[in-house]
PDB file of N, CA, C and O in Angstrom, chain B, residues numbered from 101:
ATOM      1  N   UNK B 101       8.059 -10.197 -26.120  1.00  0.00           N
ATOM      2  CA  UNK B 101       7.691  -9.049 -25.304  1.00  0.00           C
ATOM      3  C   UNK B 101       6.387  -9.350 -24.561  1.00  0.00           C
ATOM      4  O   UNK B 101       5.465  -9.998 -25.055  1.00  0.00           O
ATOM      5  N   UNK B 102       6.392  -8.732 -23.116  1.00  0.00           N
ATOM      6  CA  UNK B 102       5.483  -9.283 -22.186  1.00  0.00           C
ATOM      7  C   UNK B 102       3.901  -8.035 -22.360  1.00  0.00           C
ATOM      8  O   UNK B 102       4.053  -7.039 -21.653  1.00  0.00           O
ATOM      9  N   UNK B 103       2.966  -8.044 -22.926  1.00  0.00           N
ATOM     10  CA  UNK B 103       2.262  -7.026 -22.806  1.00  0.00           C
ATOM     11  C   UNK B 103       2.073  -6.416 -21.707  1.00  0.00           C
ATOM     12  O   UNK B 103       2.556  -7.132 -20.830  1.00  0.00           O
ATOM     13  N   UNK B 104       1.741  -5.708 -21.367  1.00  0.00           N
ATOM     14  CA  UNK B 104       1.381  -4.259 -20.226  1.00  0.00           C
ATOM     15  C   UNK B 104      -0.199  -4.457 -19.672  1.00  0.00           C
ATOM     16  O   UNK B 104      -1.187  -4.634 -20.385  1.00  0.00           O
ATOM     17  N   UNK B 105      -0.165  -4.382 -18.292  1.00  0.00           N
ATOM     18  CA  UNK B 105      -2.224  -4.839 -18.332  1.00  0.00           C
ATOM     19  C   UNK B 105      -2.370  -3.651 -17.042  1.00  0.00           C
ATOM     20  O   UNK B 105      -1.734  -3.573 -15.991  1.00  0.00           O
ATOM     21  N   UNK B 106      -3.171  -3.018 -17.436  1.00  0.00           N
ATOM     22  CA  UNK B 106      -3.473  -1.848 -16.336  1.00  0.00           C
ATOM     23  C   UNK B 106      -4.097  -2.130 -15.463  1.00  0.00           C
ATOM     24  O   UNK B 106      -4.497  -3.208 -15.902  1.00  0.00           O
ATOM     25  N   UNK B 107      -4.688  -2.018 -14.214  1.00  0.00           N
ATOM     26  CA  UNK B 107      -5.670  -2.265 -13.214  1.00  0.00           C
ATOM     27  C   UNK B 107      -6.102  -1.109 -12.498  1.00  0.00           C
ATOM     28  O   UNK B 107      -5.336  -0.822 -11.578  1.00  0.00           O
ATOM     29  N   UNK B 108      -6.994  -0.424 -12.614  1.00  0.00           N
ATOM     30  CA  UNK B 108      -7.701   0.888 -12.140  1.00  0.00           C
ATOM     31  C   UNK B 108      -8.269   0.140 -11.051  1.00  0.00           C
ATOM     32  O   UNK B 108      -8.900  -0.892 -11.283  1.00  0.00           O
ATOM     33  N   UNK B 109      -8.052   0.688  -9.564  1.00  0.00           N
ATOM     34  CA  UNK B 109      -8.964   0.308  -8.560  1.00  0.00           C
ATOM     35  C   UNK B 109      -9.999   1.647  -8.467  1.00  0.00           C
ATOM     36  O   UNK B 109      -9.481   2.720  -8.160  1.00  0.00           O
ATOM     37  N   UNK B 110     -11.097   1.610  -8.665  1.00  0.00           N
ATOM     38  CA  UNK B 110     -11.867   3.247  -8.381  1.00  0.00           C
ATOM     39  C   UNK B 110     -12.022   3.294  -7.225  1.00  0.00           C
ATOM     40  O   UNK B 110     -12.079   4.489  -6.934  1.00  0.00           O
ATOM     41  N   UNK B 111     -12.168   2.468  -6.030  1.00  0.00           N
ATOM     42  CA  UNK B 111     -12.032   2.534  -4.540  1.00  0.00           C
ATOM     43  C   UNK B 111     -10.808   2.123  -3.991  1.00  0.00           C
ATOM     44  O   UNK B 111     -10.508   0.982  -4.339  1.00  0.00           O
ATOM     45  N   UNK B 112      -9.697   2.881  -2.966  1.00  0.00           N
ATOM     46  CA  UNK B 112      -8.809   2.161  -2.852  1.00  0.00           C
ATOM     47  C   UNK B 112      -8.962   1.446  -1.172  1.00  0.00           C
ATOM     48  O   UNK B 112      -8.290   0.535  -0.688  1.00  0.00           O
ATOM     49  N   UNK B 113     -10.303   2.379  -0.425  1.00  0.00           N
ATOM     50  CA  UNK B 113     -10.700   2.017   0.798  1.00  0.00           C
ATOM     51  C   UNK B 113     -12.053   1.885   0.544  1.00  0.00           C
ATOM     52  O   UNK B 113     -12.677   2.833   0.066  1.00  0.00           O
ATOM     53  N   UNK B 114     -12.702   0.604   0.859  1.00  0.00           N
ATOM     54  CA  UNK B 114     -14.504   0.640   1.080  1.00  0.00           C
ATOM     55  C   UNK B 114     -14.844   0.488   2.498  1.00  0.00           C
ATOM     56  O   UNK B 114     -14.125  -0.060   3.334  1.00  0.00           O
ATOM     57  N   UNK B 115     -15.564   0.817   2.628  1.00  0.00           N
ATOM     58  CA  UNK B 115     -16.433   0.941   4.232  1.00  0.00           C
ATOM     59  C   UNK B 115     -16.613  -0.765   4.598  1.00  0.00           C
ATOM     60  O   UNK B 115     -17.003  -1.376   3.603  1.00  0.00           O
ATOM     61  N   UNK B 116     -16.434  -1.533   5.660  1.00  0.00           N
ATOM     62  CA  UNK B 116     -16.990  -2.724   5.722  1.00  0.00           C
ATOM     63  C   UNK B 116     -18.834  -3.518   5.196  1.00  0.00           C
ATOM     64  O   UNK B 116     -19.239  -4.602   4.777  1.00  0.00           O
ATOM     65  N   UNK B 117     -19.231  -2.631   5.436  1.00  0.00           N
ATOM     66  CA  UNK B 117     -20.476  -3.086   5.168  1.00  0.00           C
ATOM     67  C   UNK B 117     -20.820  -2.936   3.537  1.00  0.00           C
ATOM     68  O   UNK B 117     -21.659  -3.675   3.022  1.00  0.00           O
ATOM     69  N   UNK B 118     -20.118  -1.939   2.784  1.00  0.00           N
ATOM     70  CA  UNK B 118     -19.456  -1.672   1.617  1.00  0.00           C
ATOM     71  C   UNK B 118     -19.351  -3.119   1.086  1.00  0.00           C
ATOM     72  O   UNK B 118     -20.201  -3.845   0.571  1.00  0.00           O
ATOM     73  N   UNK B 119     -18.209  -3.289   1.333  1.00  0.00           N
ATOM     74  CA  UNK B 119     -17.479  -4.768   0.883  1.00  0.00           C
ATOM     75  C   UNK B 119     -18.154  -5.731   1.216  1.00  0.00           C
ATOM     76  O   UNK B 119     -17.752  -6.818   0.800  1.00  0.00           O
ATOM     77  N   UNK B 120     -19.177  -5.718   1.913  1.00  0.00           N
ATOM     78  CA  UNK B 120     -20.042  -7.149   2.372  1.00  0.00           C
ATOM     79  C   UNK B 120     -20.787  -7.016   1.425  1.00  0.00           C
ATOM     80  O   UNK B 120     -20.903  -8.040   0.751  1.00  0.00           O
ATOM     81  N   UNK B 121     -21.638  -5.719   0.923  1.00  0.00           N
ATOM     82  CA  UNK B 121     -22.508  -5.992  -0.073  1.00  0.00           C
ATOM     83  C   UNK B 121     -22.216  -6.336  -1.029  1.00  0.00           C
ATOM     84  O   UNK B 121     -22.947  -7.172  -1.561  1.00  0.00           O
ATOM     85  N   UNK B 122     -20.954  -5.856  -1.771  1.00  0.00           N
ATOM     86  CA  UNK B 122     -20.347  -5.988  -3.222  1.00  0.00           C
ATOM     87  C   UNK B 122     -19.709  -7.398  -3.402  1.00  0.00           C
ATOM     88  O   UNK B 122     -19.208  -7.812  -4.448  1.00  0.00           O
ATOM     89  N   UNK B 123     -19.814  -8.133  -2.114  1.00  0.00           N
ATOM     90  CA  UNK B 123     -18.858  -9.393  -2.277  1.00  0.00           C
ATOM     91  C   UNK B 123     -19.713 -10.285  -1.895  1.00  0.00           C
ATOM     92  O   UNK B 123     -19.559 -11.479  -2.150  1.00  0.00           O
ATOM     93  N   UNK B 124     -20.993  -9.683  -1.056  1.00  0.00           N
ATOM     94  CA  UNK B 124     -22.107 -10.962  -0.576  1.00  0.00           C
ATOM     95  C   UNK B 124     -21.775 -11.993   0.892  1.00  0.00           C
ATOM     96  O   UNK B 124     -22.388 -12.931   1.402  1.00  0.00           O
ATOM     97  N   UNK B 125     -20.418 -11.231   1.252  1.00  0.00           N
ATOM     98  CA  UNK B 125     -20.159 -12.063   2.684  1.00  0.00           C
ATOM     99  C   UNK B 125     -20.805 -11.730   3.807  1.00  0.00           C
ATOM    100  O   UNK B 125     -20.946 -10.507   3.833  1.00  0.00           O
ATOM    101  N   UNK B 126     -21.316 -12.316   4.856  1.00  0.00           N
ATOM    102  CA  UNK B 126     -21.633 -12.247   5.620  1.00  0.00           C
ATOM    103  C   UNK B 126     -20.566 -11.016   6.867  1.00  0.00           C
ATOM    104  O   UNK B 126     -19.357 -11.151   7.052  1.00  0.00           O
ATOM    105  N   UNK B 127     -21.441  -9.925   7.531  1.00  0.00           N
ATOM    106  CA  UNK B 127     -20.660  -9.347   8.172  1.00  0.00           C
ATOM    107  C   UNK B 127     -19.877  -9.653   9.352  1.00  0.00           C
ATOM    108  O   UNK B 127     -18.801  -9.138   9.660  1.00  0.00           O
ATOM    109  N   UNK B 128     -20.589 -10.633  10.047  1.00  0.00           N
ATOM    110  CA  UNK B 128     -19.466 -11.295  11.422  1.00  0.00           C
ATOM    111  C   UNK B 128     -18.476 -12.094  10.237  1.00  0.00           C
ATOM    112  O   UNK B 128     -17.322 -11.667  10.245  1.00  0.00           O
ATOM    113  N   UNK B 129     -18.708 -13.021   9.375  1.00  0.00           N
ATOM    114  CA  UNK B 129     -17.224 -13.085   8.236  1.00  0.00           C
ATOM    115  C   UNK B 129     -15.889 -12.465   8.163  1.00  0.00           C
ATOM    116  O   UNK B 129     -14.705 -12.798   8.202  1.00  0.00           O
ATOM    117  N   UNK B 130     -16.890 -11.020   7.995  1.00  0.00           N
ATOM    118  CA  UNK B 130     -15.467 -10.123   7.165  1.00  0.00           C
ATOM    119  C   UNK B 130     -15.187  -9.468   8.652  1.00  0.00           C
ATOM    120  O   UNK B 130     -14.150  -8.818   8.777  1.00  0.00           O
ATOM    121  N   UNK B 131     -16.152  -9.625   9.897  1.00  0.00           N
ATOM    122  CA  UNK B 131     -15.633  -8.537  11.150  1.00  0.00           C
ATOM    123  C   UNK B 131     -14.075  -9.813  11.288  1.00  0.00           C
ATOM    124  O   UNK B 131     -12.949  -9.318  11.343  1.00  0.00           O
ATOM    125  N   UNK B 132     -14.246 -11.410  11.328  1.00  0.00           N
ATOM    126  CA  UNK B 132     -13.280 -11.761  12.139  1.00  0.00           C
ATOM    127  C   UNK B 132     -12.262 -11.835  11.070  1.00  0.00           C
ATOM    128  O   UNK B 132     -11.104 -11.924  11.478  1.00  0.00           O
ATOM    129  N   UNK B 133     -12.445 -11.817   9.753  1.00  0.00           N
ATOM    130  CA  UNK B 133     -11.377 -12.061   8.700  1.00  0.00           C
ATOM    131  C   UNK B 133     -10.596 -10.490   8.694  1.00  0.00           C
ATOM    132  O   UNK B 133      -9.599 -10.305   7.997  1.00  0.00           O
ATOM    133  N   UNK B 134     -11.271  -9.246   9.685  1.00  0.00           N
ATOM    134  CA  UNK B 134     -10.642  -8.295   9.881  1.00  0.00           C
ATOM    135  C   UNK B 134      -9.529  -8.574  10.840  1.00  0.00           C
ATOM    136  O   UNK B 134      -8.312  -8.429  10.725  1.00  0.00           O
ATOM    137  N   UNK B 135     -10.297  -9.025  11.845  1.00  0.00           N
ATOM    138  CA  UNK B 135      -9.727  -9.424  13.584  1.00  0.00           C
ATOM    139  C   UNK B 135      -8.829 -10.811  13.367  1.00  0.00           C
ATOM    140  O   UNK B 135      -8.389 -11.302  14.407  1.00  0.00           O
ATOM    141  N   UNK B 136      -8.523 -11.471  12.153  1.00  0.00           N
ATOM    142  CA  UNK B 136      -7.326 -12.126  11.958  1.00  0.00           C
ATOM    143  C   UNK B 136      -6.334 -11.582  11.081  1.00  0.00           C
ATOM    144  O   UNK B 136      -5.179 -11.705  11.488  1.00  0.00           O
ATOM    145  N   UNK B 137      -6.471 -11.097  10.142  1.00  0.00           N
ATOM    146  CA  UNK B 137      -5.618 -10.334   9.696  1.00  0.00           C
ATOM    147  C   UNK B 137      -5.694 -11.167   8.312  1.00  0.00           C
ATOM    148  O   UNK B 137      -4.652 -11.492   7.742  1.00  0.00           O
ATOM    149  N   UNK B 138      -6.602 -11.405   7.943  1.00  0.00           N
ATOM    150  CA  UNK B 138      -7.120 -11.912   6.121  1.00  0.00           C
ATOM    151  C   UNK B 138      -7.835 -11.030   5.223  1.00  0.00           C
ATOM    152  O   UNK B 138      -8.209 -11.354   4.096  1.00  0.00           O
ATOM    153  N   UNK B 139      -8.013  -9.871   5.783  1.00  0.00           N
ATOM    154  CA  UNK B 139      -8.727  -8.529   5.085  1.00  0.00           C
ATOM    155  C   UNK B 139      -8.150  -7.641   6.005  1.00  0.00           C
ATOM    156  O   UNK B 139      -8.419  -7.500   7.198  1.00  0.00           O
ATOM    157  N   UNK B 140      -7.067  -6.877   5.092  1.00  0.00           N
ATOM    158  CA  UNK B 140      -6.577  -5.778   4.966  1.00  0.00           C
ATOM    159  C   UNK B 140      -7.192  -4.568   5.454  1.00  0.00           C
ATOM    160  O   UNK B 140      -8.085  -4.161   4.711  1.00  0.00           O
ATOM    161  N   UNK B 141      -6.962  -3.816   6.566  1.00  0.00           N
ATOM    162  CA  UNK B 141      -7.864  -2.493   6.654  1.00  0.00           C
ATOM    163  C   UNK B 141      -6.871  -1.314   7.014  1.00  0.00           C
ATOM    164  O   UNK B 141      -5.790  -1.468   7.583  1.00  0.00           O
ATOM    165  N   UNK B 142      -7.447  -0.030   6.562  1.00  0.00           N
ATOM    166  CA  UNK B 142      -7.121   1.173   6.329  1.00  0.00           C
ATOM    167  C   UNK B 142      -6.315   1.568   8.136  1.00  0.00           C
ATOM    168  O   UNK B 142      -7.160   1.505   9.030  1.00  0.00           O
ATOM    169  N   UNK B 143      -5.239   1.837   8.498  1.00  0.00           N
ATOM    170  CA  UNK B 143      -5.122   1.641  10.020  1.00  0.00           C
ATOM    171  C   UNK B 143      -5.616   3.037  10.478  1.00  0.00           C
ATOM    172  O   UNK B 143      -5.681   4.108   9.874  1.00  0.00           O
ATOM    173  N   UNK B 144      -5.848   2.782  11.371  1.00  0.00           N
ATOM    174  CA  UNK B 144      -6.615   3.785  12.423  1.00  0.00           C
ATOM    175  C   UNK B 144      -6.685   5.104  13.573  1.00  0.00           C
ATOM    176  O   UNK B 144      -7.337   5.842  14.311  1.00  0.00           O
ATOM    177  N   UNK B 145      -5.210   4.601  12.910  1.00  0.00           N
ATOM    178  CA  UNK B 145      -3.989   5.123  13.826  1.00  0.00           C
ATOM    179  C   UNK B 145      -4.880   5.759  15.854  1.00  0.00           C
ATOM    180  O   UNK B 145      -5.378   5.012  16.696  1.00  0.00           O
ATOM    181  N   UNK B 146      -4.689   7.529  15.925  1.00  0.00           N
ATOM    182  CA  UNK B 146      -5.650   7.464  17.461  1.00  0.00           C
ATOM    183  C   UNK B 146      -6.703   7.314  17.350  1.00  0.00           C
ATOM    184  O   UNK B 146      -7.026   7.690  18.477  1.00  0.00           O
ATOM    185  N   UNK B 147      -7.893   6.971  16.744  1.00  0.00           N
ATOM    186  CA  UNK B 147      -8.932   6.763  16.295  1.00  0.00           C
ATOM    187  C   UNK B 147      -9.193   5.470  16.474  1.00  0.00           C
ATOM    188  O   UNK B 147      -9.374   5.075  15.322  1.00  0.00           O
ATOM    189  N   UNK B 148      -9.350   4.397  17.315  1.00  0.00           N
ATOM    190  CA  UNK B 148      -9.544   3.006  17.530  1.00  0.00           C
ATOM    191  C   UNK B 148     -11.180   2.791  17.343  1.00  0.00           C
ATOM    192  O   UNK B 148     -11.443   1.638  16.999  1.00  0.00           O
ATOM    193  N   UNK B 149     -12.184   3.544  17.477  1.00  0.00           N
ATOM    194  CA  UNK B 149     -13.548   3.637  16.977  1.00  0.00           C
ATOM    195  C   UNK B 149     -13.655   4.253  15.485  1.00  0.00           C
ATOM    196  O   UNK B 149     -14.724   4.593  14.979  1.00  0.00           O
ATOM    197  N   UNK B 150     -12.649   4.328  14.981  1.00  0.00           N
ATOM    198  CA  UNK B 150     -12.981   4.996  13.479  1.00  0.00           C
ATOM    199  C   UNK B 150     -13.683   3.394  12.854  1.00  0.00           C
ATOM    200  O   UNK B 150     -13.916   2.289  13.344  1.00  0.00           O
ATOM    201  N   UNK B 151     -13.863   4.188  11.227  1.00  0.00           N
ATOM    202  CA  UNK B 151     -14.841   3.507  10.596  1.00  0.00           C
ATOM    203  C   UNK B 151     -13.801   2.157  10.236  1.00  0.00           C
ATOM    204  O   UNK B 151     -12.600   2.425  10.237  1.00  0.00           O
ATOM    205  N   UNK B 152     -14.165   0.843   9.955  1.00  0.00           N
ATOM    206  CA  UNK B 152     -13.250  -0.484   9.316  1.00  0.00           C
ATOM    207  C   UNK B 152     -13.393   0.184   7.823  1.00  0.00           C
ATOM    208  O   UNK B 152     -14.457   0.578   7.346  1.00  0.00           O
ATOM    209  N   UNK B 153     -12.014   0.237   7.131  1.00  0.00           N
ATOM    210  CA  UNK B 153     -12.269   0.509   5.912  1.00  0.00           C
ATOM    211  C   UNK B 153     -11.523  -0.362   5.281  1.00  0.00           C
ATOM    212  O   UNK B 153     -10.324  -0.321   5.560  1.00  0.00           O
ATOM    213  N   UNK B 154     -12.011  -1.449   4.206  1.00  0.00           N
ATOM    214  CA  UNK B 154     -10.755  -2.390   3.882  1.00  0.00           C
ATOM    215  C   UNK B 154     -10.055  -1.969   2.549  1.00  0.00           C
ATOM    216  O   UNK B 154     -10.679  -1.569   1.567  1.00  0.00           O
ATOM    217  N   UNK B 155      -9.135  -2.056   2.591  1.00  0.00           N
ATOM    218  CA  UNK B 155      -8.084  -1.892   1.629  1.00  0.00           C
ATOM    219  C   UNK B 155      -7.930  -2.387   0.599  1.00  0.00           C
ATOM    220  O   UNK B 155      -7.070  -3.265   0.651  1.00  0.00           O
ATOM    221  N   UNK B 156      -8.515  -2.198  -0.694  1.00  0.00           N
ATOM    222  CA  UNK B 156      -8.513  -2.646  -1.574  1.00  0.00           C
ATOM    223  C   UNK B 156      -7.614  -2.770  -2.742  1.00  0.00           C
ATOM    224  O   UNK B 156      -7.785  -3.333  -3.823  1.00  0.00           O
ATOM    225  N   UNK B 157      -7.036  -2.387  -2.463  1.00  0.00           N
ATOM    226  CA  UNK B 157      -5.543  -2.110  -3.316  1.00  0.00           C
ATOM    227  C   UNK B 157      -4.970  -3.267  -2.419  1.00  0.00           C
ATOM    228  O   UNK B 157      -5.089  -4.411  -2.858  1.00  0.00           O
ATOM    229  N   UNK B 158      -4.455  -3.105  -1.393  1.00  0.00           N
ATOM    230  CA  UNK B 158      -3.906  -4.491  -0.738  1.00  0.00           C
ATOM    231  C   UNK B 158      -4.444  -5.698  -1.324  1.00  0.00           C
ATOM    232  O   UNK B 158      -3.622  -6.410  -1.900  1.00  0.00           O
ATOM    233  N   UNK B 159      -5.541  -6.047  -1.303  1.00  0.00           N
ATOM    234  CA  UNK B 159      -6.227  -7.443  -1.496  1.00  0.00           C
ATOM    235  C   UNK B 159      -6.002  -7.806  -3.069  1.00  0.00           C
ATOM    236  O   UNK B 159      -5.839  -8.908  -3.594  1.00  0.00           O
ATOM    237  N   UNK B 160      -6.067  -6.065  -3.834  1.00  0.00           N
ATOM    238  CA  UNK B 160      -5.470  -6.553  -4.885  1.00  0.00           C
ATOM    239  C   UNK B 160      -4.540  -7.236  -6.013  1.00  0.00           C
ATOM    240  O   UNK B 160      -4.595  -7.902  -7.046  1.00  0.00           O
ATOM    241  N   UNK B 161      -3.273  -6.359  -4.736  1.00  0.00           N
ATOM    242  CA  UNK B 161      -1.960  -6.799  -5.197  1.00  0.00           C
ATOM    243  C   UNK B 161      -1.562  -8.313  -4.439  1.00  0.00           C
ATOM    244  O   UNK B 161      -0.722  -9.063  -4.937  1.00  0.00           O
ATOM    245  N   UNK B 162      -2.302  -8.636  -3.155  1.00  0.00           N
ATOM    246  CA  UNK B 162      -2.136  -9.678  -2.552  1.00  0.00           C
ATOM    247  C   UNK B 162      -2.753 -10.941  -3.331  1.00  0.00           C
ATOM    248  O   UNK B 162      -2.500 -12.064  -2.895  1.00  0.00           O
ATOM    249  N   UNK B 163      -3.527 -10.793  -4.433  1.00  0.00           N
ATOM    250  CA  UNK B 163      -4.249 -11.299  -5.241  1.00  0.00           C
ATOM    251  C   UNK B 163      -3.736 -12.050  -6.564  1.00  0.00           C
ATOM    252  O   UNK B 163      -3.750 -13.213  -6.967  1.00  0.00           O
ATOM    253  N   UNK B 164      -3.316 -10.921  -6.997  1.00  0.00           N
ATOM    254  CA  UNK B 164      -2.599 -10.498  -8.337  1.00  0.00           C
ATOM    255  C   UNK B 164      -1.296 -11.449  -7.971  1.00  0.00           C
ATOM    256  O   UNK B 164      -0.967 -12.335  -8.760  1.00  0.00           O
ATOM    257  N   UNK B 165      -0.226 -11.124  -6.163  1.00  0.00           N
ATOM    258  CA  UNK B 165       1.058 -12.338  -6.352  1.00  0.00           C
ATOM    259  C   UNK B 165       0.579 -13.578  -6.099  1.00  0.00           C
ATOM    260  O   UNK B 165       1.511 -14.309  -6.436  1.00  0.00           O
ATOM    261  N   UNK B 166      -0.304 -14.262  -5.711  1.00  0.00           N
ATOM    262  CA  UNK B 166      -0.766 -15.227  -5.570  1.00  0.00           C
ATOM    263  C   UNK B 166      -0.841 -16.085  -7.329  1.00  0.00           C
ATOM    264  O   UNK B 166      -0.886 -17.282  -7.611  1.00  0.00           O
ATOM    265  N   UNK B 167      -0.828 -15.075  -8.056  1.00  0.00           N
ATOM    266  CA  UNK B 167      -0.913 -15.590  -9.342  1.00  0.00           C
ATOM    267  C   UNK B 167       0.066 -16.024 -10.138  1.00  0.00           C
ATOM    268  O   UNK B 167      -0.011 -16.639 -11.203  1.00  0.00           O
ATOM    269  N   UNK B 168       1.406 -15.490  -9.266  1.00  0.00           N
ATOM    270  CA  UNK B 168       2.816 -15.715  -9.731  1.00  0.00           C
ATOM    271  C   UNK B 168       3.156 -14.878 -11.094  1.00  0.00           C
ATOM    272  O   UNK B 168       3.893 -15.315 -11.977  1.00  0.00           O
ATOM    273  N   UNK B 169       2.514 -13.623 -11.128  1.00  0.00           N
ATOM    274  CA  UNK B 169       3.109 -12.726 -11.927  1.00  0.00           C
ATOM    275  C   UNK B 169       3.457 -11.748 -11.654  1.00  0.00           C
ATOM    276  O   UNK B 169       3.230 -11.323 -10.522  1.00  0.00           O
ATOM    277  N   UNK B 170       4.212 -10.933 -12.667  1.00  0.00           N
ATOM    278  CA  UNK B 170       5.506  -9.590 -12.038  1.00  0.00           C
ATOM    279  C   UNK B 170       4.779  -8.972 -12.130  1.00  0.00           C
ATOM    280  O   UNK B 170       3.899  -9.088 -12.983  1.00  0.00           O
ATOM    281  N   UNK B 171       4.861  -7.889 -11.126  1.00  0.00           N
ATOM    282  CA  UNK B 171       4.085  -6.686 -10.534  1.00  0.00           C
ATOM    283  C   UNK B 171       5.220  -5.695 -10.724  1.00  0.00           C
ATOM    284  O   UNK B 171       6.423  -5.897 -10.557  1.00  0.00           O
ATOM    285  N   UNK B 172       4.483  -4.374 -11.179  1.00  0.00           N
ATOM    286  CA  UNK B 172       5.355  -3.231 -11.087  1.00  0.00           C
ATOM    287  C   UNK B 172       4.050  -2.034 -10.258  1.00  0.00           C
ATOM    288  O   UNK B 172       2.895  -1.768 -10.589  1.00  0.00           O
ATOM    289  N   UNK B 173       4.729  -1.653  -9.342  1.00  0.00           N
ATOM    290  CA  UNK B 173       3.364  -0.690  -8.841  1.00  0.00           C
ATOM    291  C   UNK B 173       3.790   0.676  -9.046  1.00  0.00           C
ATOM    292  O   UNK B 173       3.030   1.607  -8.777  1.00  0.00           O
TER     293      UNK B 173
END
């Protein structure tokens, strides 16, 4: 039997400058790893000046298959 492993995200969107501090990247970094599509962000839908919010639940689970284990969400 495969044990059970929980993962609580307490943020599921952080602000960009958010995520720069908590991760230590540089912000032109995470602006073009936005503007390629390697960090996940919250979409914007009519709001094209709204805030970058990246998605943290995405990066998670994008994380987590990279590891080659079964995901149930």
């Amino acid at each position: 039997m495969r044990p059970n492993i929980t993962i609580t995200i307490p943020t599921p969107y952080l602000p960009l400058d958010e995520y720069c501090r908590l991760t230590g990247m540089p912000i032109g970094t995470a602006r073009e790893m936005v503007r390629d599509g390697r960090l996940p962000i919250q979409p914007k839908g009519n709001k094209p000046r709204a805030l970058v919010e990246i998605n943290m639940e995405a990066l998670t689970v994008r994380a987590l298959s990279e590891c080659h284990i079964s995901l149930q969400a």
